[in-house]
OpenMM code with the backbone's topology and positions (N, CA, C; nanometers):
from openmm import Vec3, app, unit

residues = "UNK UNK UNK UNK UNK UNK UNK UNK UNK UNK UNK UNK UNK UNK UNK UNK UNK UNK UNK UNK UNK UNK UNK UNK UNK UNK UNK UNK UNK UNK UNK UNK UNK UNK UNK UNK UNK UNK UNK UNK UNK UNK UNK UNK UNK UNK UNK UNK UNK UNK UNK UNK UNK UNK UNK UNK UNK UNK UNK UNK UNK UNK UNK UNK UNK UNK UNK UNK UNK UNK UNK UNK UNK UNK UNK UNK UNK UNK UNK UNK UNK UNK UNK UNK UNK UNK UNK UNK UNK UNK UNK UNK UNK UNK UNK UNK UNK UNK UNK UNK UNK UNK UNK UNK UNK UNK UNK UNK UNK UNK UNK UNK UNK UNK UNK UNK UNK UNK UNK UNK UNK UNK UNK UNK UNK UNK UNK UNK UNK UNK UNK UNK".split()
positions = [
    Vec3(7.0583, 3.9131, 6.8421),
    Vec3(6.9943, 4.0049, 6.7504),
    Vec3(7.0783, 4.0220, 6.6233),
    Vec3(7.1973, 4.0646, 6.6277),
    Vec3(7.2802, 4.0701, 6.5320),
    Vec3(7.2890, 3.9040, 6.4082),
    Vec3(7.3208, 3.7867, 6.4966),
    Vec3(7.2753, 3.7005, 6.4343),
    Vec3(7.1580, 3.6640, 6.3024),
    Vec3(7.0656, 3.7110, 6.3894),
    Vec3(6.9085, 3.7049, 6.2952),
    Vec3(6.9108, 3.8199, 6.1894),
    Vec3(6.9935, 3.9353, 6.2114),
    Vec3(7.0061, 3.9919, 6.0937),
    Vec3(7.0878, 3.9352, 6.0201),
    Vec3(7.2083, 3.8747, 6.0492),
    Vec3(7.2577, 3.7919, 5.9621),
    Vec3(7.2199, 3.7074, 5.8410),
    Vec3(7.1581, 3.6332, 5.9358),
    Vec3(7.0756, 3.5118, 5.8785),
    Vec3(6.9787, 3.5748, 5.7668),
    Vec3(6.8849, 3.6856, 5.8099),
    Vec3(6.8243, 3.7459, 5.7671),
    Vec3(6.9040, 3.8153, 5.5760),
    Vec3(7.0243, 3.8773, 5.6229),
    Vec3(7.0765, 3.9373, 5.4610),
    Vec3(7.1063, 3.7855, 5.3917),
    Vec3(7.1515, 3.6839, 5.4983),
    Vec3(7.2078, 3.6045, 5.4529),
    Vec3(7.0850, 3.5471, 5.3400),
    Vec3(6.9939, 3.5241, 5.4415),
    Vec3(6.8881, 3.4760, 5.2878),
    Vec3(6.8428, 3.5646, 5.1727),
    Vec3(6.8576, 3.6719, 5.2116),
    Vec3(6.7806, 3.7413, 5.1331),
    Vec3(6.8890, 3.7333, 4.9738),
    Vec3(7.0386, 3.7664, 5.0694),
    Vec3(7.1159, 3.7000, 4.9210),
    Vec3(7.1133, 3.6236, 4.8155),
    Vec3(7.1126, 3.4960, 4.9437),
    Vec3(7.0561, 3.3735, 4.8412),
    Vec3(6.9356, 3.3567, 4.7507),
    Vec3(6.8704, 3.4010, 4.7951),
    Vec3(6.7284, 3.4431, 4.7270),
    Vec3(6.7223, 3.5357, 4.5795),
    Vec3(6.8155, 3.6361, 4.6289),
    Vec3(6.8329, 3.7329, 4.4592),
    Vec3(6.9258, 3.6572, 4.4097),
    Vec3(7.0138, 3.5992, 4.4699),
    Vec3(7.1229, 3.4947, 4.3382),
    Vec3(7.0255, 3.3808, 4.2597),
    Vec3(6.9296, 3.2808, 4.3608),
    Vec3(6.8586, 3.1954, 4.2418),
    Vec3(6.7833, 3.3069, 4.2041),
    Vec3(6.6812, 3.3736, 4.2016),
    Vec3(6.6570, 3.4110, 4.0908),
    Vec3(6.6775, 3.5430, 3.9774),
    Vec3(6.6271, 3.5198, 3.9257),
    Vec3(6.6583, 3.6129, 3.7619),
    Vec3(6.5875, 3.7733, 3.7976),
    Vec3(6.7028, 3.8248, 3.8163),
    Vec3(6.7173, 3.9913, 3.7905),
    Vec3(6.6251, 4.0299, 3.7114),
    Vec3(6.6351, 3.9649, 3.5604),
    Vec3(6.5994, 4.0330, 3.4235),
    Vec3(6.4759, 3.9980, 3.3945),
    Vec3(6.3876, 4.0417, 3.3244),
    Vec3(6.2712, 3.9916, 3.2858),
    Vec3(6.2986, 3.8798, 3.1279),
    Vec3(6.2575, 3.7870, 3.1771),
    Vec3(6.2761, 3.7251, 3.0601),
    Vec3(6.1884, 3.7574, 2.9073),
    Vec3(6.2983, 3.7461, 2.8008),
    Vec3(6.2504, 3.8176, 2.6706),
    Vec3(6.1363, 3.7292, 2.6095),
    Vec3(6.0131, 3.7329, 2.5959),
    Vec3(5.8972, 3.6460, 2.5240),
    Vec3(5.9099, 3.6859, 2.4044),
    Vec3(5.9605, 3.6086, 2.2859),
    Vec3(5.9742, 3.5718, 2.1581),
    Vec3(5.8618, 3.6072, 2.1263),
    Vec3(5.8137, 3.7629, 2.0454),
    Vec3(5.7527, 3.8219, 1.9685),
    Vec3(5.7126, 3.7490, 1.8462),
    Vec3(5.5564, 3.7014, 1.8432),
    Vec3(5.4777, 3.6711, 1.7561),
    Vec3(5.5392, 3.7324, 1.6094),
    Vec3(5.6029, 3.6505, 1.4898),
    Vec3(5.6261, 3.7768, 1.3753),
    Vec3(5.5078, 3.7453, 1.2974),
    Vec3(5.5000, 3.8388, 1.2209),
    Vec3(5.3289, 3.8337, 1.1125),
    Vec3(5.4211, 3.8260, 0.9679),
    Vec3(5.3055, 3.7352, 0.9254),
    Vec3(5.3141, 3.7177, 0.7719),
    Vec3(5.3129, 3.8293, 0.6896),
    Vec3(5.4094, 3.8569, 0.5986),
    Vec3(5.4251, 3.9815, 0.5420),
    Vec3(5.3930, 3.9779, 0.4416),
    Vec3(5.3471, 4.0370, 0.3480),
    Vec3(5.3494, 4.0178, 0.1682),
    Vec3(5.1730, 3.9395, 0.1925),
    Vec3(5.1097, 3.9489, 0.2999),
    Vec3(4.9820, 3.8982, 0.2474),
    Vec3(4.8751, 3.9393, 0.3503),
    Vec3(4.7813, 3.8874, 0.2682),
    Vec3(4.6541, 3.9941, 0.2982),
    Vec3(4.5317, 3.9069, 0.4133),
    Vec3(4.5623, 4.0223, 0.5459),
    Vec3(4.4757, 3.9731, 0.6156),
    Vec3(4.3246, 4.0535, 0.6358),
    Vec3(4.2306, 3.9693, 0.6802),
    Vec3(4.1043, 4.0197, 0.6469),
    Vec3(4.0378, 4.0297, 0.7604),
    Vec3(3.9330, 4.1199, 0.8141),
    Vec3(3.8397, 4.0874, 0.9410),
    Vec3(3.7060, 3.9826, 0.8651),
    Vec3(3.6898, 3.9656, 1.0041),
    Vec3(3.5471, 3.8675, 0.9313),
    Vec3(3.4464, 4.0407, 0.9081),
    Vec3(3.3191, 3.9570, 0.8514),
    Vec3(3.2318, 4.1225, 0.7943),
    Vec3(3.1299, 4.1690, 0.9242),
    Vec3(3.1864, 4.2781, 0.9400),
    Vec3(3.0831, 4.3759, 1.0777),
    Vec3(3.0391, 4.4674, 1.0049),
    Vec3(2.9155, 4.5213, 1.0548),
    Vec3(2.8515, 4.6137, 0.9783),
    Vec3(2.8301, 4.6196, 0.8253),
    Vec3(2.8218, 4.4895, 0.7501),
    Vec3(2.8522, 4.5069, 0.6408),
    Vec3(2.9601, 4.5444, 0.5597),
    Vec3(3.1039, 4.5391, 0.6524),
    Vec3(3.1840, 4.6012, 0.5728),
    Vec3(3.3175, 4.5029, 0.6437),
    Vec3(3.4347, 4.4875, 0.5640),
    Vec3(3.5126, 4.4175, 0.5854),
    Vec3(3.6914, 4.5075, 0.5694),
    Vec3(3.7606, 4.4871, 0.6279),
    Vec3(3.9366, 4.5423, 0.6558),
    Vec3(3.9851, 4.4710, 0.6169),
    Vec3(4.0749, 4.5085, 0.5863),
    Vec3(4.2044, 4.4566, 0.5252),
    Vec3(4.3500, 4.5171, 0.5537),
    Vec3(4.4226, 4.4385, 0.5582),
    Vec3(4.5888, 4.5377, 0.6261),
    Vec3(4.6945, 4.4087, 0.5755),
    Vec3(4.7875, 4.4780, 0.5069),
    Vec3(4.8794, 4.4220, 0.4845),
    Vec3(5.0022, 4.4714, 0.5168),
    Vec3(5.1006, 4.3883, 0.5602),
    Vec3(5.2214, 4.4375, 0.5951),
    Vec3(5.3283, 4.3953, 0.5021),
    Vec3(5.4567, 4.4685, 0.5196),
    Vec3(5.5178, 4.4273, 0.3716),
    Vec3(5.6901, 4.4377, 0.4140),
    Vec3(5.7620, 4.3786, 0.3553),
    Vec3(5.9154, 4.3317, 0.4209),
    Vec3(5.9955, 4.4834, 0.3963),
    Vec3(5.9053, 4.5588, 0.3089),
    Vec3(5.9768, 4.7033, 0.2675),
    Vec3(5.9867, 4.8005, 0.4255),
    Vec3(5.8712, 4.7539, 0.5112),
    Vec3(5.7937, 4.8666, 0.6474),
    Vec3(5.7198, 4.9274, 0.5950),
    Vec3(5.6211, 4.8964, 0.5129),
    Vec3(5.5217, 4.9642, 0.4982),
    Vec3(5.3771, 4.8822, 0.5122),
    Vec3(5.2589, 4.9412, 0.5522),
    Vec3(5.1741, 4.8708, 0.5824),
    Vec3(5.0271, 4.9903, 0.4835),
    Vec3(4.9486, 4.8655, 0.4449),
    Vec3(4.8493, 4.9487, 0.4144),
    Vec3(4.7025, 4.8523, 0.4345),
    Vec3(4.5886, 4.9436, 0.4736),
    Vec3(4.4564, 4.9641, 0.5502),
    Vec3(4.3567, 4.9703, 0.4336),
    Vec3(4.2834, 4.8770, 0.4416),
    Vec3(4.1296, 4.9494, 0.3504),
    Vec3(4.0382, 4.9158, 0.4112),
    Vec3(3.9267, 4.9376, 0.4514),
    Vec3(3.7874, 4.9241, 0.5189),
    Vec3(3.6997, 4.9138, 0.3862),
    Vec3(3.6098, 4.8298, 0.3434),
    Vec3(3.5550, 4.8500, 0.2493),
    Vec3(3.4010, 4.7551, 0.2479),
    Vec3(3.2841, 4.7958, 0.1845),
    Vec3(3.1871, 4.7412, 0.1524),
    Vec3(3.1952, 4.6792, 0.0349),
    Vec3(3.2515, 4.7018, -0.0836),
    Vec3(3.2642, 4.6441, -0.2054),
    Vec3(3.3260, 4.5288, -0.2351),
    Vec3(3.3955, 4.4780, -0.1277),
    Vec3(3.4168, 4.3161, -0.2106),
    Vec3(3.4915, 4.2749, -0.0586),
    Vec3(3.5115, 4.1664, -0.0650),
    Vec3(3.5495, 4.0411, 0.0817),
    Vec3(3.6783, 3.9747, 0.0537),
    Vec3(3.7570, 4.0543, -0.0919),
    Vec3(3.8812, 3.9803, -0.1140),
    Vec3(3.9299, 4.0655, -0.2093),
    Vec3(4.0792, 4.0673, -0.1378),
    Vec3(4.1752, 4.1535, -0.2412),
    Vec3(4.2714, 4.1250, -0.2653),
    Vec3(4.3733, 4.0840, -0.3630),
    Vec3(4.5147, 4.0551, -0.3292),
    Vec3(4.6149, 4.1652, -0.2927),
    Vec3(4.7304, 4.1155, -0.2759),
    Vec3(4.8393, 4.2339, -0.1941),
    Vec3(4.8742, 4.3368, -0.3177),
    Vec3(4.8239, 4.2782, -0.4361),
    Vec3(4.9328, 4.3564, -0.5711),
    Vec3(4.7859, 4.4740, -0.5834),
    Vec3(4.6490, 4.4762, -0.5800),
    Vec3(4.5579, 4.4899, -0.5665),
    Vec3(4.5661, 4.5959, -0.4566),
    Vec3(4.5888, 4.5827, -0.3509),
    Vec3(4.6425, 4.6817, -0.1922),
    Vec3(4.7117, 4.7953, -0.2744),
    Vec3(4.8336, 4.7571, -0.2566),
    Vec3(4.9655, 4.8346, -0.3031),
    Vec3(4.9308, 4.9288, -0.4042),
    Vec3(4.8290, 4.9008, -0.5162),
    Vec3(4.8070, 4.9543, -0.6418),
    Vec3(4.7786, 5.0951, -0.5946),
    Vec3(4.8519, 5.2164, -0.6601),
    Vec3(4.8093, 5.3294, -0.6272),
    Vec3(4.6721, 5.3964, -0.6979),
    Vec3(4.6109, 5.2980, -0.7390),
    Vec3(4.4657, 5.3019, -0.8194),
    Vec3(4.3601, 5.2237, -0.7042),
    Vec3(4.3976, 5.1935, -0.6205),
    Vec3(4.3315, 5.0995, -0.5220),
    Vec3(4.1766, 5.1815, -0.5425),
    Vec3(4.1087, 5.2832, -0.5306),
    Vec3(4.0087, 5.3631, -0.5319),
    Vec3(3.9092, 5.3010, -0.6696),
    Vec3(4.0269, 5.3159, -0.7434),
    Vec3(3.9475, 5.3075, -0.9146),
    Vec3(3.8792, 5.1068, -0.9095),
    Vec3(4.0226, 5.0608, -0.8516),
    Vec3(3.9627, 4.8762, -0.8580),
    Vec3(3.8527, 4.8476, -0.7803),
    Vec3(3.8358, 4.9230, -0.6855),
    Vec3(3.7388, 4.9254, -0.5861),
    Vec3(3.6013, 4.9671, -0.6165),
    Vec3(3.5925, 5.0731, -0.7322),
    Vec3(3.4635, 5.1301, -0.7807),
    Vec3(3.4592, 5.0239, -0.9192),
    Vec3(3.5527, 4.9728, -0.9621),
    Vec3(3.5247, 4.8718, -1.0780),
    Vec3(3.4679, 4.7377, -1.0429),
    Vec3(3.4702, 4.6939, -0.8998),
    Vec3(3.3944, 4.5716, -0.8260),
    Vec3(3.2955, 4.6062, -0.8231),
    Vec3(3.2380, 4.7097, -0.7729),
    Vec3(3.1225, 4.7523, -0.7404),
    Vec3(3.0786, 4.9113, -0.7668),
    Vec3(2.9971, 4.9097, -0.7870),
    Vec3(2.9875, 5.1317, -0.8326),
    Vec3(2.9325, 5.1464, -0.6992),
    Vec3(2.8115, 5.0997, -0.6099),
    Vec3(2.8039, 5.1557, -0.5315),
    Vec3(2.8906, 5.1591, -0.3988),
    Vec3(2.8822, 5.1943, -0.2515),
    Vec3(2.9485, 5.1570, -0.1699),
    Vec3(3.0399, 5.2639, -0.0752),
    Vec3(3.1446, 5.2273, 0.0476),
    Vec3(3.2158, 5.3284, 0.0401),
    Vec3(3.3400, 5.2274, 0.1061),
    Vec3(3.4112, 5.3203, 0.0894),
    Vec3(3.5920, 5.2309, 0.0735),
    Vec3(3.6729, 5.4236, 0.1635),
    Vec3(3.7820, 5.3365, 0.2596),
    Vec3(3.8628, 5.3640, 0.3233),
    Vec3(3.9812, 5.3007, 0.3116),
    Vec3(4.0864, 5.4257, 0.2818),
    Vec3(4.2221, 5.3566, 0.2529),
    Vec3(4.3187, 5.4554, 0.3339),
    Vec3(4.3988, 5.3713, 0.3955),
    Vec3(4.4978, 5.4269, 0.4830),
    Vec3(4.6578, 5.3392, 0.4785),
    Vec3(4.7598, 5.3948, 0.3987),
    Vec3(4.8823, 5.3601, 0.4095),
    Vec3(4.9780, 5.4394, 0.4795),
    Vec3(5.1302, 5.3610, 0.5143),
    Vec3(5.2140, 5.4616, 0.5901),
    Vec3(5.3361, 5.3500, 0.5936),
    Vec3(5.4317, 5.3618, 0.6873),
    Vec3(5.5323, 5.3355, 0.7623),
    Vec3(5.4969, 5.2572, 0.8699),
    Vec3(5.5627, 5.1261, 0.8935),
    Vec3(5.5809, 5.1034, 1.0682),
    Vec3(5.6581, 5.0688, 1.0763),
    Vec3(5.6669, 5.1020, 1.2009),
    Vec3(5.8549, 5.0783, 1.2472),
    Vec3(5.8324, 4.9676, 1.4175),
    Vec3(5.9481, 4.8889, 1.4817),
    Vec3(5.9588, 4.8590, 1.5758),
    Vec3(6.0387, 4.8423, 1.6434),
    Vec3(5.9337, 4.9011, 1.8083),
    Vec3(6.0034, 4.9245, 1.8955),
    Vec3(6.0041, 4.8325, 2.0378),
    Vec3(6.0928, 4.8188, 2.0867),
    Vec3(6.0577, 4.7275, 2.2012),
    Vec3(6.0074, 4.6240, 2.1371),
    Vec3(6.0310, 4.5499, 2.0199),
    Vec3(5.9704, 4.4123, 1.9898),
    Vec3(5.7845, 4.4539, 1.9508),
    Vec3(5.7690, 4.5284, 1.9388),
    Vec3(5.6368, 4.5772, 1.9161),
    Vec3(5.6002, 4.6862, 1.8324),
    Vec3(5.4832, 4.6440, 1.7228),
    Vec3(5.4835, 4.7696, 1.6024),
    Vec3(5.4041, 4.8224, 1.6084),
    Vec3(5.4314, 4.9437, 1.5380),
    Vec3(5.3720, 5.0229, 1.5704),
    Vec3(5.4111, 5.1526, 1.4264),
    Vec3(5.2410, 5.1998, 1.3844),
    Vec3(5.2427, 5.2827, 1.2714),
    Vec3(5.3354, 5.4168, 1.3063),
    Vec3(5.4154, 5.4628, 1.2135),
    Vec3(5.4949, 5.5773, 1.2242),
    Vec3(5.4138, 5.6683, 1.2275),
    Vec3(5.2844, 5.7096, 1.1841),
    Vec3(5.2094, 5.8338, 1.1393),
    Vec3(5.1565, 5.8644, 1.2325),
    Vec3(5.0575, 5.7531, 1.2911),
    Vec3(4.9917, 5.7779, 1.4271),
    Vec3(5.0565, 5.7796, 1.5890),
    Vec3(5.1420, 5.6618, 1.5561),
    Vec3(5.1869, 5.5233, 1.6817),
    Vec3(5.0851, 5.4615, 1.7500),
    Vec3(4.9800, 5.4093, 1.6334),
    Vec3(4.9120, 5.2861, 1.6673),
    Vec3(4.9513, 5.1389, 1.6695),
    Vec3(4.9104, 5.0733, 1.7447),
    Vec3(5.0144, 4.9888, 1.7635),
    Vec3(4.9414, 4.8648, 1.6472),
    Vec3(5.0143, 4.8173, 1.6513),
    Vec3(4.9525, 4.6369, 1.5634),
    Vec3(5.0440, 4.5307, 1.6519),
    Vec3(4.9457, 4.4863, 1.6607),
    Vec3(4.9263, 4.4085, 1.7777),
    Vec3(4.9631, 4.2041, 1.7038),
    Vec3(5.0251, 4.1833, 1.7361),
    Vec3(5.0590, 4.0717, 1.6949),
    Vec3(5.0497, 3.9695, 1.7491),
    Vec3(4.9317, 3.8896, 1.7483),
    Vec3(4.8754, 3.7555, 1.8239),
    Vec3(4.9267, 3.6533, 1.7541),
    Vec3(4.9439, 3.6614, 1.6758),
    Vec3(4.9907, 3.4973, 1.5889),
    Vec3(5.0672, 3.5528, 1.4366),
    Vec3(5.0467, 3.4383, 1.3827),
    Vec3(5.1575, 3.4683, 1.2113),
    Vec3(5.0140, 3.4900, 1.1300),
    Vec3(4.9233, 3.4296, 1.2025),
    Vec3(4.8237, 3.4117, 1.1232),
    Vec3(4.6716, 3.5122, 1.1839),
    Vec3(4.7137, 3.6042, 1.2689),
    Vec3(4.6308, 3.6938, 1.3518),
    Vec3(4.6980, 3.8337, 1.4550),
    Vec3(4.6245, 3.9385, 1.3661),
    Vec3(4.6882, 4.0516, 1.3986),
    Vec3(4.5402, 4.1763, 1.4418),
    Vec3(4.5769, 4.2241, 1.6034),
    Vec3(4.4962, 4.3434, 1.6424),
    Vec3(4.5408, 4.4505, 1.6012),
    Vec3(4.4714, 4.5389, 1.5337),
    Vec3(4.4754, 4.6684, 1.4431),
    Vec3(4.3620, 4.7511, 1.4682),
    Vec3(4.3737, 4.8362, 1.5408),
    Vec3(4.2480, 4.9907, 1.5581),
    Vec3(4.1299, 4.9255, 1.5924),
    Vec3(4.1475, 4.8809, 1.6811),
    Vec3(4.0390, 4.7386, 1.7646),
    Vec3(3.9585, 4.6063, 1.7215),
    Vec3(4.0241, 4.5706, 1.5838),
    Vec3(3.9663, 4.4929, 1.5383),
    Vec3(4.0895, 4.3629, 1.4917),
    Vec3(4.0107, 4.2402, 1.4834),
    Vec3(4.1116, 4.0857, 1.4653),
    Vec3(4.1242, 4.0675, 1.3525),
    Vec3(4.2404, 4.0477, 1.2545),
    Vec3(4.2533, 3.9997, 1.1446),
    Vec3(4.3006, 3.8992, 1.1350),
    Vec3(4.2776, 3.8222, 1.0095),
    Vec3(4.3042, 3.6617, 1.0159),
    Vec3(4.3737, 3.6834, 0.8716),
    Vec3(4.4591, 3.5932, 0.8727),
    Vec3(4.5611, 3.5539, 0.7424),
    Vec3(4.4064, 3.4777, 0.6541),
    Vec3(4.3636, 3.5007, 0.5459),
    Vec3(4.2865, 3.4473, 0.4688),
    Vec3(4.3611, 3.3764, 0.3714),
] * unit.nanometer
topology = app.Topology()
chain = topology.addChain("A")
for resn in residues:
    res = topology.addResidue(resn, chain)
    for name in ("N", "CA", "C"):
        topology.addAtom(name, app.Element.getBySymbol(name[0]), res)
């Protein structure tokens, strides 16, 4: 009896020595910064989110146009360029901070996360953006 417990720690040793204690670290997707990703158009209306090497990220939801550049985003007139594409319509703009944690970002204001599938594809407040 004593034996078979032996045998018994004895493997179980061997067993936690080959393998790995630790969880191995999966190399976090990084996203393209300084440019402007877009959803395809739902409901008639199309997102936009850019992230930027400063930590800051900014959001527009908009009906008035399907393309914006980053200098265009950033502009603290973003409202006014937006009614100069188009007069009618309606436009949503949301900027802030993100910071990361655990290899994963996430907005300072809320702690929504952004979700990072590729360099070229990012999940944001349930929707897919694509590097355009």
């Amino acid at each position: 009896m004593k034996r078979l417990f032996l045998i018994l720690k004895l493997l179980t040793l061997i067993s936690l020595m080959t393998t790995s204690l630790f969880a191995i670290n999966i190399p976090m997707e990084k996203p393209t910064l300084n440019k402007v990703y877009r959803t395809d158009k739902n409901d008639g209306k199309y997102c936009f989110l850019l992230l930027t090497n400063s930590g800051s990220y900014y959001h527009v939801q908009t009906n008035k146009t399907e393309k914006l550049t980053p200098k265009q985003i950033k502009s603290p007139s973003i409202s006014d360029i937006l009614n100069g594409m188009q007069s009618w319509g309606e436009a949503f703009i949301s900027k802030g901070k993100y910071t990361t944690q655990n290899g994963k970002l996430y907005t300072k204001k809320n702690w929504k996360r952004i979700n990072i599938l590729s360099s070229k594809k990012i999940k944001y407040r349930g929707k897919t953006f694509y590097l355009k």
